[in-house]
C-alpha positions as CSV (number, residue, x, y, z in Angstrom):
1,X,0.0,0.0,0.0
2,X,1.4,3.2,-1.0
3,X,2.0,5.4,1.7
4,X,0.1,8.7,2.1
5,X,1.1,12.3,4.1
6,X,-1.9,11.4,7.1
7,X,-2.6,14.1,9.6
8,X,-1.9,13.2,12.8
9,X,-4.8,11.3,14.5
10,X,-4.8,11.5,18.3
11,X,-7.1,8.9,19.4
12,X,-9.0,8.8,22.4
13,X,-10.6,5.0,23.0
14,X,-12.7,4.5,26.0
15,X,-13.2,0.8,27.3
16,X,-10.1,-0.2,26.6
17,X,-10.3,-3.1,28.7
18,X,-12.9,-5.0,26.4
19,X,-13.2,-6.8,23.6
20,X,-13.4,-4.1,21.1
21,X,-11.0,-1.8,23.1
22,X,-8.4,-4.2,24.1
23,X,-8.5,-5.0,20.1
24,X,-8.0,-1.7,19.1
25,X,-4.5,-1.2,21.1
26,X,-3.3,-4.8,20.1
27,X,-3.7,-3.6,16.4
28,X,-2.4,0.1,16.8
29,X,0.9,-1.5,18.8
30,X,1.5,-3.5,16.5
31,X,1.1,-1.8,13.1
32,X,2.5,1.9,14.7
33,X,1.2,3.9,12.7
34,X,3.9,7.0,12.7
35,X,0.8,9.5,12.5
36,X,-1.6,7.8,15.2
37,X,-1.1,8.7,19.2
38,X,-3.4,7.1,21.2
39,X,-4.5,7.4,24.4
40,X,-6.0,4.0,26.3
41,X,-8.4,4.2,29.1
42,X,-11.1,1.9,31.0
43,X,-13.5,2.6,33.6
44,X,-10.8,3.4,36.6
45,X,-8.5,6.0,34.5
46,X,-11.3,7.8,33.1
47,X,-15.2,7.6,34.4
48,X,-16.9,8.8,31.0
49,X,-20.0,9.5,32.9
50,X,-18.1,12.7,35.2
51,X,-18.4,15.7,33.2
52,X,-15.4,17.0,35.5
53,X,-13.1,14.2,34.5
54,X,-13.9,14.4,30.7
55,X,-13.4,17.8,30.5
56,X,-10.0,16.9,31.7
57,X,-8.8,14.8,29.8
58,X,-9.6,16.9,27.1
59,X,-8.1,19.7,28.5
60,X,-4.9,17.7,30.1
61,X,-4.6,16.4,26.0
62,X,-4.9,18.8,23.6
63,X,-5.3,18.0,20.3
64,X,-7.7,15.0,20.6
65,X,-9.6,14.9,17.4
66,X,-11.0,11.4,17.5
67,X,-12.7,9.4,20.5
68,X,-13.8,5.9,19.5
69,X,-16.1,5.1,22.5
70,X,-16.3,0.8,22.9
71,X,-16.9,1.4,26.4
72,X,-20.8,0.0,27.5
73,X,-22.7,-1.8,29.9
74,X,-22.9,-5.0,27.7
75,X,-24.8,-7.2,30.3
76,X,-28.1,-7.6,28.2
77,X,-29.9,-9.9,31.0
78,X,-29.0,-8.1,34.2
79,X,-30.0,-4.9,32.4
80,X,-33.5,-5.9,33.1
81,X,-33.1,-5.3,36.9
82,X,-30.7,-2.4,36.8
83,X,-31.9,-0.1,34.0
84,X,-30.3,2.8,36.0
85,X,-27.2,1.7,35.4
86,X,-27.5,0.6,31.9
87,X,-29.0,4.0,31.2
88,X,-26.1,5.9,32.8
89,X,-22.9,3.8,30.8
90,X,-25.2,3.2,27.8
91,X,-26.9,6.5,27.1
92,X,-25.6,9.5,29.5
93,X,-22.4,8.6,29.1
94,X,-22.0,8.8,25.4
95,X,-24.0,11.8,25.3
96,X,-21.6,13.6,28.0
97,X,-18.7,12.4,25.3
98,X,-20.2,13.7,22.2
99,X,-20.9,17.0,23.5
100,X,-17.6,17.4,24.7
101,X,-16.7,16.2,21.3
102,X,-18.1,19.2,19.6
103,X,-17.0,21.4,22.3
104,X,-13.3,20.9,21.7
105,X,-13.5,19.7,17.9
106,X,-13.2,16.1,17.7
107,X,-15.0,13.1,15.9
108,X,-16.9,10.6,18.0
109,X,-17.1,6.8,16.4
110,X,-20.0,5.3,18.7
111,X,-20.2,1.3,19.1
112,X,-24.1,0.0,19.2
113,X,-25.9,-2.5,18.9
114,X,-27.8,-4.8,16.6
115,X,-30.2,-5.3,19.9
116,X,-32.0,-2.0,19.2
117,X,-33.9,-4.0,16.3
118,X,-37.2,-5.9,16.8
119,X,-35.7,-9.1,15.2
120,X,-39.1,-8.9,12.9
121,X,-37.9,-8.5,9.3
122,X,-36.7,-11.8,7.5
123,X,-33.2,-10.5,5.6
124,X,-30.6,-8.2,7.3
125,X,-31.0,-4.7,8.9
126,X,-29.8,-1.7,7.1
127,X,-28.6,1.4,8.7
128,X,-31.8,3.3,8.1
129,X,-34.3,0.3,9.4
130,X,-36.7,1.8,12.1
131,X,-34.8,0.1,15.2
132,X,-37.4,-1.2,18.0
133,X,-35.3,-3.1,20.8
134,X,-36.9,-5.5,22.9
135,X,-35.3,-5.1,26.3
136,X,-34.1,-2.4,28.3
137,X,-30.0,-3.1,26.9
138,X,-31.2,-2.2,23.4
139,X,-33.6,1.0,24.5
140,X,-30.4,2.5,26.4
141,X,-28.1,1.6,23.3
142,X,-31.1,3.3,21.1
143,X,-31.5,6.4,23.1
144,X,-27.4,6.5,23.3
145,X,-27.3,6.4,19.8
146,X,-29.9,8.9,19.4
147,X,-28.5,11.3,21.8
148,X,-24.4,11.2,20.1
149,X,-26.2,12.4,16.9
150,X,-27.7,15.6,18.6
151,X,-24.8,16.6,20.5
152,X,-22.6,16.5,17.4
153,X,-24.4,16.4,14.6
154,X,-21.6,17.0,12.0
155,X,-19.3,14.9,13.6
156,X,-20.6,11.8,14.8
157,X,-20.7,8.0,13.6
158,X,-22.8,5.8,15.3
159,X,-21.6,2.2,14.2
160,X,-24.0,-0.9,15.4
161,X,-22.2,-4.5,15.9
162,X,-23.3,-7.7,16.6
163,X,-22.1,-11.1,18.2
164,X,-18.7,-9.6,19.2
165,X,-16.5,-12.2,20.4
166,X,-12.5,-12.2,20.5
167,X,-9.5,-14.1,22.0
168,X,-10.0,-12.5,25.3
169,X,-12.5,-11.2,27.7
170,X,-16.4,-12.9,28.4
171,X,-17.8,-13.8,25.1
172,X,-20.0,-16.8,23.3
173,X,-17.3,-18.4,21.7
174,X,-15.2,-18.9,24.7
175,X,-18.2,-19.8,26.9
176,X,-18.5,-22.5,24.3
177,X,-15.2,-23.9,24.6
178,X,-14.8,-23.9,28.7
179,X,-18.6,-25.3,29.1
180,X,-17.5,-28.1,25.9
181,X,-15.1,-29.3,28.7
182,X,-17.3,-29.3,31.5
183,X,-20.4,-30.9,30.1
184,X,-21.0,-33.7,28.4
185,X,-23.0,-32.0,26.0
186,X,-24.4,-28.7,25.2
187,X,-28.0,-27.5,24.5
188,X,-27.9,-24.3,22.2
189,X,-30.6,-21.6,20.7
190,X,-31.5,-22.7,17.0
191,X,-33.8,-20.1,16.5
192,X,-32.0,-17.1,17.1
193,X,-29.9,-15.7,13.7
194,X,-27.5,-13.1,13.4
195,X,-23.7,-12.0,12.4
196,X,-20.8,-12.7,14.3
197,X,-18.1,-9.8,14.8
198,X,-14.6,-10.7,15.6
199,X,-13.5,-8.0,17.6
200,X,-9.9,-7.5,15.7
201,X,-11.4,-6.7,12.3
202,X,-13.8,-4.6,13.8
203,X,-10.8,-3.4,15.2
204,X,-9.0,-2.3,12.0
205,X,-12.1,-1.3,11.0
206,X,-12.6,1.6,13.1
207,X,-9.1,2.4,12.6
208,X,-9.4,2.9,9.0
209,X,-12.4,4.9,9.0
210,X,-10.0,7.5,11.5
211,X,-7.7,7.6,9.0
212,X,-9.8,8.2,5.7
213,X,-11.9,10.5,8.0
214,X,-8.4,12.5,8.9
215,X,-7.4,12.0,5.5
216,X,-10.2,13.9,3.9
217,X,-8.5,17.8,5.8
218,X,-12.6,18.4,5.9
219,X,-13.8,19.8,9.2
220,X,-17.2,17.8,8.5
221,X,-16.3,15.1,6.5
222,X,-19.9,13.5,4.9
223,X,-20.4,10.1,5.7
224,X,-23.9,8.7,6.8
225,X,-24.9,8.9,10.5
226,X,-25.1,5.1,10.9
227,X,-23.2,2.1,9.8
228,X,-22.9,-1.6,10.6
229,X,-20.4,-3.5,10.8
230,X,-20.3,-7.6,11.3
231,X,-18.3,-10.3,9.1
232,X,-20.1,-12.0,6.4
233,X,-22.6,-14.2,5.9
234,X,-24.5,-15.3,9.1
235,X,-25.5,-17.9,12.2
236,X,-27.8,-19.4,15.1
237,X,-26.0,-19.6,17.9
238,X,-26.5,-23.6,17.3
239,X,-24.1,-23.2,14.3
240,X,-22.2,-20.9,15.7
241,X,-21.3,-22.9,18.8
242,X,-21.0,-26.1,16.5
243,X,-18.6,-24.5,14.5
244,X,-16.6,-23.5,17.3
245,X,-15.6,-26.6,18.6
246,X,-15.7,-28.2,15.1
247,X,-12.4,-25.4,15.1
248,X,-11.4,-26.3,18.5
249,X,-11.3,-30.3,17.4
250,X,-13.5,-30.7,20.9
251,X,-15.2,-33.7,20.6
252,X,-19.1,-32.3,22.2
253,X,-22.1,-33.0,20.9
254,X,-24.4,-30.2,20.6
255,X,-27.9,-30.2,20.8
256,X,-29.9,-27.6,18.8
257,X,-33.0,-26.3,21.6
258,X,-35.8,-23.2,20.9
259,X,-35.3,-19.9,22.3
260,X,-38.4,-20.7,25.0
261,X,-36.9,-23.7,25.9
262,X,-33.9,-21.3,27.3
263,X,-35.8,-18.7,29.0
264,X,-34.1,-15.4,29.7
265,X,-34.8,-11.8,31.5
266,X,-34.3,-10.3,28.0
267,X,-36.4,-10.9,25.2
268,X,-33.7,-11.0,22.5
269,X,-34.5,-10.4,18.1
270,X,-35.1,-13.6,16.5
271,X,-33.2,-12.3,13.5
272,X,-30.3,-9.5,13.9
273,X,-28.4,-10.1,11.1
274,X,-26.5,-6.6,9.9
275,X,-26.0,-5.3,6.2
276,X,-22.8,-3.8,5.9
277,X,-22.8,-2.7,2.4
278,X,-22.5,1.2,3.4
279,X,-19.9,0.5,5.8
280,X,-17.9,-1.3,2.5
281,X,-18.4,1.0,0.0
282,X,-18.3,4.5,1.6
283,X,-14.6,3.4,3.3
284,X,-13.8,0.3,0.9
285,X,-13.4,-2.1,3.7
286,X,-13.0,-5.5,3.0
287,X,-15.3,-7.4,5.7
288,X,-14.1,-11.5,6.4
289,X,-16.8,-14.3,6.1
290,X,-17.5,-15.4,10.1
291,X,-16.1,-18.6,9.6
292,X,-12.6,-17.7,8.5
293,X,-12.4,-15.0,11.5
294,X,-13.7,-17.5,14.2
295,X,-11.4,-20.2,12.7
296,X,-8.4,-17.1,12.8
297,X,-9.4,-16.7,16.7
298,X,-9.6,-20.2,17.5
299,X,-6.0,-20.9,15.6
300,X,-5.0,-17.9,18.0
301,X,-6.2,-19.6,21.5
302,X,-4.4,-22.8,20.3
303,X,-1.4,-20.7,19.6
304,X,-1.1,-19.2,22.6
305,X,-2.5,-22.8,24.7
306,X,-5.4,-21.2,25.6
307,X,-8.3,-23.3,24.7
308,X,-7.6,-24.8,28.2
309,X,-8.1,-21.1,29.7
310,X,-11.3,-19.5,28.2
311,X,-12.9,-18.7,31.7
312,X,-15.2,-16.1,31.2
């Protein structure tokens, strides 16, 4: 790839002790990008809900021009009983961020949710589908979303995931592979379909969309509001967990069950699946099938011997 006179981007990423997060500075440590400074930060160096502390990190980093917020309250079922909480990381939160955002200048990239959809339509979701979550995690995702685009309007990009799973941290795919050794088999939700999104490519992918943004010199770059992002094709959570420990050569049956024979606090979309054309052509990102990223992150845990470590 021919190399290009960037601006400097200085990157602010909140929840950088997630998936997504964690992602991002395993990617920018090890590409080093000469014109990219980045500053990390999780719940204890920065509280993204303290107007106070935002202001100051702003003010004790000048120059900030891009925040890519990963941080959220991500715990869909427990959300039921504490929507205060959910409310406060999911919606307040962002909003304090984006309008500190267009106070001092900066661009905002905003991780949501494929949640804030009904699960009702038959193919996958577009950017501009009417979203209507079914449990309180998806309204406070919604009214997060919602609330980014207000504060700044001209430079804000909301960018809905799905199914986000990596190498580290609480997610399906490792659940799969500790309960795989613990029972003798599994029962898993057939009826249930969506994208999986390894969280390194969506990784890069935010990266990339800093960098044609900064590229551009344009104080209000155009790009659409909304974007998804998920890799290719699509799963149940039957196939997905079968295909995980077909990977992980773990020899577990599992059993294909109905949603309502798994019973949850959240009602959860029987069809989430994400259409990332927009996302693909407006920053000509090329987006992995599912299969060849889960079978890149389970080639990773054996690398590093930790299919025998996926606590969650």
């Amino acid at each position: 790839m021919q190399q290009t006179q960037s601006p400097y981007l200085n990157l602010l990423i909140t929840g950088c002790n997630g998936q997504v997060g964690y992602s991002i500075k395993q990617y920018l440590q090890q590409q080093q990008y000469p014109e990219i400074k980045a500053i990390y930060t999780d719940r204890n160096s920065l509280d993204i809900a303290n107007p106070t502390k935002v202001r100051q990190m702003f003010e004790q980093n000048p120059g900030i021009n891009f925040v890519i917020n990963t941080a959220a309250y991500t715990y869909v079922d427990k959300a039921e009983s504490e929507p205060e909480l959910a409310f406060r990381i999911n919606t307040y939160a962002p909003q304090l961020l984006a309008q500190t955002c267009a106070q001092y200048g900066a661009w905002l990239l905003h991780l949501s949710t494929d949640f804030v959809f009904d699960g009702q339509k038959t193919g996958p979701y577009l950017p501009t589908d009417t979203p209507n979550p079914l449990n309180i995690y998806g309204k406070t995702k919604l009214q997060g979303e919602q609330a980014v685009l207000a504060a700044n309007p001209n430079k804000t990009c909301v960018i809905r995931t799905s199914w986000v799973y990596a190498n580290h941290g609480s997610n399906f795919v490792r659940t799969m592979l500790r309960l795989a050794t613990e029972r003798p088999q599994l029962q898993v939700v057939n009826d249930q379909r969506g994208s999986p999104t390894y969280a390194p490519d969506l990784a890069q992918a935010l990266i990339t969309i800093c960098q044609q943004i900064g590229a551009s010199n344009s104080h209000s770059y155009k790009i659409k509001p909304i974007y998804h992002y998920a890799n290719g094709g699509s799963c149940t959570w039957y196939e997905l967990a079968k295909t995980t420990l077909e990977y992980a050569q773990i020899n577990c049956p599992v059993i294909p069950i109905a949603a309502h024979q798994y019973p949850t606090p959240a009602k959860r979309p029987r069809n989430s699946q994400l259409d990332t054309t927009d996302i693909v052509n407006d920053f000509n990102i090329e987006i992995p099938n599912w299969k060849i990223s889960l079978k890149k992150c389970i080639g990773s845990l054996k690398n590093g011997n930790l299919l025998s470590k996926t606590k969650t």
